[in-house]
C-alpha positions as CSV (number, residue, x, y, z in Angstrom):
1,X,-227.9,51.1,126.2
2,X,-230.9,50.3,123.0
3,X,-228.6,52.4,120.8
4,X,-225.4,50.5,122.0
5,X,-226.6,47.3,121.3
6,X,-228.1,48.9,117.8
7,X,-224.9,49.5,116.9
8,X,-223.4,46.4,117.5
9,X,-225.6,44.5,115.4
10,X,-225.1,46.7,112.9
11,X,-220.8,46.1,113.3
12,X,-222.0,42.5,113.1
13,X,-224.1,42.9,110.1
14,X,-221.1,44.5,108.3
15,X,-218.7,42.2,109.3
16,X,-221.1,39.2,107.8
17,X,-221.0,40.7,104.3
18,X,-217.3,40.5,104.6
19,X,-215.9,43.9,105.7
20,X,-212.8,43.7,108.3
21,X,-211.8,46.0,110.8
22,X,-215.2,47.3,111.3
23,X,-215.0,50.5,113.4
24,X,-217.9,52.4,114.7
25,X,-217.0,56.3,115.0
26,X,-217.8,59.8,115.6
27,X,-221.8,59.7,116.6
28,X,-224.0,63.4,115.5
29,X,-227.1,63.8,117.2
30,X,-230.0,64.8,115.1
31,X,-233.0,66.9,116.1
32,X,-236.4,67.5,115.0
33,X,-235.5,70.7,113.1
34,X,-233.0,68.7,111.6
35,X,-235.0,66.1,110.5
36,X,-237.5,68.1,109.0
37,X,-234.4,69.3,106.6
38,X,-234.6,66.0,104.7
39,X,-237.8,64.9,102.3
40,X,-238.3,61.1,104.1
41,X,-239.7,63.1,107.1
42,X,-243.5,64.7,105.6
43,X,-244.4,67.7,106.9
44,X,-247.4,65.3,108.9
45,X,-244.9,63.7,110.3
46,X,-242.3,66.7,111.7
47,X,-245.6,68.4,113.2
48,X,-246.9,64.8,114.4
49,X,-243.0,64.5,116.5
50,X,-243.1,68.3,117.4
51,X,-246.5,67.2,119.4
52,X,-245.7,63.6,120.6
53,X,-242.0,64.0,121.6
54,X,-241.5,66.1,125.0
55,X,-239.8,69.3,123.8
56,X,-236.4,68.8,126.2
57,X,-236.2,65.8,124.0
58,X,-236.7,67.1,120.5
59,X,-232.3,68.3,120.4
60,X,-231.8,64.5,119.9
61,X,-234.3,62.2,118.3
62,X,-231.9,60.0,116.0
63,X,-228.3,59.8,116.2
64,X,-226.4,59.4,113.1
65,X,-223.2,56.6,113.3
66,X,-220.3,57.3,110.8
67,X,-219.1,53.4,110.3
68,X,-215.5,52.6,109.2
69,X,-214.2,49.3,107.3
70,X,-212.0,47.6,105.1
71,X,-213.0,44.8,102.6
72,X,-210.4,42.5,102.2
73,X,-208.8,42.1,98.9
């Protein structure tokens, strides 16, 4: 429910800088492996989640939200 109500307020930010039709899409799960692929996660930091986050729930840490709008002419 957290990432549901993330999600609206981030429709909601969109829509306040003037975007129309905001549509929230397709949602891809992102990992710790996956993470680890892009330089804002340090290598500290992957090895600091690998140890902190229970391994059954290291498939999905973040969830990436492809966002769809229109900005009016």
């Amino acid at each position: 429910m957290s990432g549901a109500l993330a999600e609206r307020a981030f429709a909601l930010k969109i829509q306040k800088m003037g975007f129309e039709d905001v549509r929230l899409g397709e949602r891809i799960p992102y990992g710790v492996e996956e993470a680890a692929l892009y330089p804002l996660f340090t290598p500290a930091l992957i090895q600091l989640m690998r140890e902190v986050i229970p391994p059954d729930r290291q498939d999905t840490v973040a969830v990436s939200v492809i966002a769809k709008a229109r900005k009016p002419a």
